[in-house]
VEXDREN-475920 format. One record per residue: x, y, z of N, C-alpha, C in turn; residue number from 1. Coordinates in steps of 0.001 Angstrom, whole numbers. Each point is the difference from the previous one (the first is absolute). Layout:
<pts>
      n.X      n.Y      n.Z     ca.X     ca.Y     ca.Z      c.X      c.Y      c.Z  seq
        X        Y        Z        X        Y        Z        X        Y        Z  NUM
...
</pts>
This chain:
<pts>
      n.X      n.Y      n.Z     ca.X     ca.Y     ca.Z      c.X      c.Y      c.Z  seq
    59349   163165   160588     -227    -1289     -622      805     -136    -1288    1
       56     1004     -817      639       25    -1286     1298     -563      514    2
      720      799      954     1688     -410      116      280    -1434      286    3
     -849     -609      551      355    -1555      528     -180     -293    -1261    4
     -820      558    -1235      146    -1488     -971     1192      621     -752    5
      884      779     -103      946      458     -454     1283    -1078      161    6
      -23      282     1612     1287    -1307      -25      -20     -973     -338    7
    -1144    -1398       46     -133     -737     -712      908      -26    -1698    8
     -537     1135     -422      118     -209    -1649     1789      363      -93    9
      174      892      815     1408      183      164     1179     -956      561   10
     -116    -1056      771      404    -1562      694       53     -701    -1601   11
    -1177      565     -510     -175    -1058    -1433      903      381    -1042   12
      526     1182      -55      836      321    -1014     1184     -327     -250   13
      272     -669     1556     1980       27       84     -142    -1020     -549   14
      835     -267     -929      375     -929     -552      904    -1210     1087   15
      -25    -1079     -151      252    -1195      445     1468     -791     -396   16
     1052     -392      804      989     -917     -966     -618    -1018     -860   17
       98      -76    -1061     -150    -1068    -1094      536    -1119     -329   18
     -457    -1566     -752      448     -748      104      864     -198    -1787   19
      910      -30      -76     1602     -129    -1183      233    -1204     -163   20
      151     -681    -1114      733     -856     -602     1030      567     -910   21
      911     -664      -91     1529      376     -585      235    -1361    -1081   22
      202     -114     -814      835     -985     -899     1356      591     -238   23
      617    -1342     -676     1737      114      229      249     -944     -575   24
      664     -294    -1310       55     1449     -891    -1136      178     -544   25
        2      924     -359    -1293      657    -1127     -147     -331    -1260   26
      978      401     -754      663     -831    -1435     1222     -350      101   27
     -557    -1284     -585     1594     -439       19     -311    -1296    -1570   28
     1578     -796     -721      212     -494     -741      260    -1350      467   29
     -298     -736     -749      179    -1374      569     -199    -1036    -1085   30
     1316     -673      114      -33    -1342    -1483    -1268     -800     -374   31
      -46     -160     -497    -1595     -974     -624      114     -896      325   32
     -636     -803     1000      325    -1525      762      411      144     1219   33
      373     1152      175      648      -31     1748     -763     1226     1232   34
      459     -194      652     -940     -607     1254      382     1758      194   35
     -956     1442      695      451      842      377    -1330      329     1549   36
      876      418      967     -811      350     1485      219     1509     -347   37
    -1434       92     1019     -762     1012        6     -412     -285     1224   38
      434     1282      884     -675      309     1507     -610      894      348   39
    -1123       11      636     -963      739      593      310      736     1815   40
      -57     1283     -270     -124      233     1424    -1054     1158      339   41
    -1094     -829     1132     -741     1185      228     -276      636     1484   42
     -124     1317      223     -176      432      803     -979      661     -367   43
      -75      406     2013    -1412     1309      456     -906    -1102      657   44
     -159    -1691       63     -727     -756      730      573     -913      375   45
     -482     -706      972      800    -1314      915     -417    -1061     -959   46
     -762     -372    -1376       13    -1350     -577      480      382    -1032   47
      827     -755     -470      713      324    -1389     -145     -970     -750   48
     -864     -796     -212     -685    -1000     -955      295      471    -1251   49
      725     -398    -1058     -373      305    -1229     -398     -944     -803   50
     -391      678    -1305     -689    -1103     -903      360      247    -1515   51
      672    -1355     -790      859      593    -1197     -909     -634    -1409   52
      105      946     -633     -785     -573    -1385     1203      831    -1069   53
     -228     -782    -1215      769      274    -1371    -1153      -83    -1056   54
      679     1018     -678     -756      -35    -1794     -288     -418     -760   55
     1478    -1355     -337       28     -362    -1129      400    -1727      759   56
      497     -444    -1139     -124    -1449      312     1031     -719      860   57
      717     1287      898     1020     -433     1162     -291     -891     1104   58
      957     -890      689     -372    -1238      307      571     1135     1959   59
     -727      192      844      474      425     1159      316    -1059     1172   60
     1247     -126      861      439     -644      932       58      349     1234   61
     -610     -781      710       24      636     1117    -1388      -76     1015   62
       -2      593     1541     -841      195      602    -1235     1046     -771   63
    -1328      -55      231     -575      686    -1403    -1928     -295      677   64
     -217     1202      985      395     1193      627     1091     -883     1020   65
      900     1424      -12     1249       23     1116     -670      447     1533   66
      196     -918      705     -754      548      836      946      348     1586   67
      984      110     -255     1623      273     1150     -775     1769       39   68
      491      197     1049      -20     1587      695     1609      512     -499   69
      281     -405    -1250     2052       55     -445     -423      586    -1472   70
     1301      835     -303       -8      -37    -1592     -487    -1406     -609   71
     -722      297    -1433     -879    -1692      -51      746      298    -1813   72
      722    -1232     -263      991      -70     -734     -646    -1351    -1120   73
     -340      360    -1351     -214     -917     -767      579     -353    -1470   74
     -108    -1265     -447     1249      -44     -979    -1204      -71    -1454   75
      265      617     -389     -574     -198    -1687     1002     -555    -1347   76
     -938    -1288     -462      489     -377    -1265     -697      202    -1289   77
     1015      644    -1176     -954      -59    -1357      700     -703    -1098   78
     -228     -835     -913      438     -551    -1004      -86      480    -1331   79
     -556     1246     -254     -521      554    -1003      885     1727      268   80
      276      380     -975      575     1320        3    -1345      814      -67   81
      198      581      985    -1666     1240      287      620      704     1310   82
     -995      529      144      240     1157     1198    -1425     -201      821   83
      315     -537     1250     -826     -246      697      -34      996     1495   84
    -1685      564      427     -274      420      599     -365     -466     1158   85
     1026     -132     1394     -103     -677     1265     -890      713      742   86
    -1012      -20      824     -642      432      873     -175     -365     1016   87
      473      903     1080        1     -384     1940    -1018      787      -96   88
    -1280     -712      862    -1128     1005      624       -5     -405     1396   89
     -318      725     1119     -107      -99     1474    -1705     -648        5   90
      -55     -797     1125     -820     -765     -163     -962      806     1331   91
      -56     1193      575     -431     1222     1059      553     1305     -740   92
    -1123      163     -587      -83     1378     -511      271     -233    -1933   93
      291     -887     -549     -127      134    -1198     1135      780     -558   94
     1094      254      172     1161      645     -336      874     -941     -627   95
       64      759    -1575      833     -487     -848     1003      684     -405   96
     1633     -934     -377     1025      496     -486      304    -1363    -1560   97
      441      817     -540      236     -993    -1263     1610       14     -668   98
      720     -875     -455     1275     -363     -444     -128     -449    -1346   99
     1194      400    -1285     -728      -74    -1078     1449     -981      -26  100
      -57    -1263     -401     1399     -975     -847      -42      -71     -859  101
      991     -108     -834       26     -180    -1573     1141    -1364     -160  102
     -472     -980     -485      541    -1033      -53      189     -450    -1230  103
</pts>
């Protein structure tokens, strides 16, 4: 009896492929007033929904959640010199990647 509950716990250990989001670029520079994209790509699941939020008082363009099964590509504007923190989260499973602009 002991050995059957063994395998169980052992099936449970292997670890699983996981679900990744990627941003592109990561940091990057960008004039104060103008317009800079930022794309998302995620793998490890068949929905690639993402969903974009910012920090500071950046104005975002675009589809918003992206909801294409494609790299999901969005344009951010800031008028203020700051450094703003972009955030793609997957909308299945909660997986976040973040892009820092400095405008």
């Amino acid at each position: 009896m002991k050995r059957f509950l063994l395998i169980p716990i052992l099936l449970m250990s292997v670890p699983a492929p996981g679900q990744h989001i990627y941003v592109y670029p990561t940091t990057v520079t960008a004039p104060r007033g103008s317009y800079q994209t930022v794309t998302a790509v995620v793998t490890g699941v068949n929905v690639k929904t993402v969903s974009w939020a910012v920090n500071h008082g950046a104005t975002l363009y675009g589809t918003n959640p992206c909801v294409v099964n494609e790299p999901c590509t969005i344009g951010v504007k800031d008028t203020t010199a700051e450094t703003d923190t972009l955030t793609a989260t997957t909308t299945t499973g909660s997986v976040i990647a973040t892009s820092s602009i400095t405008f």
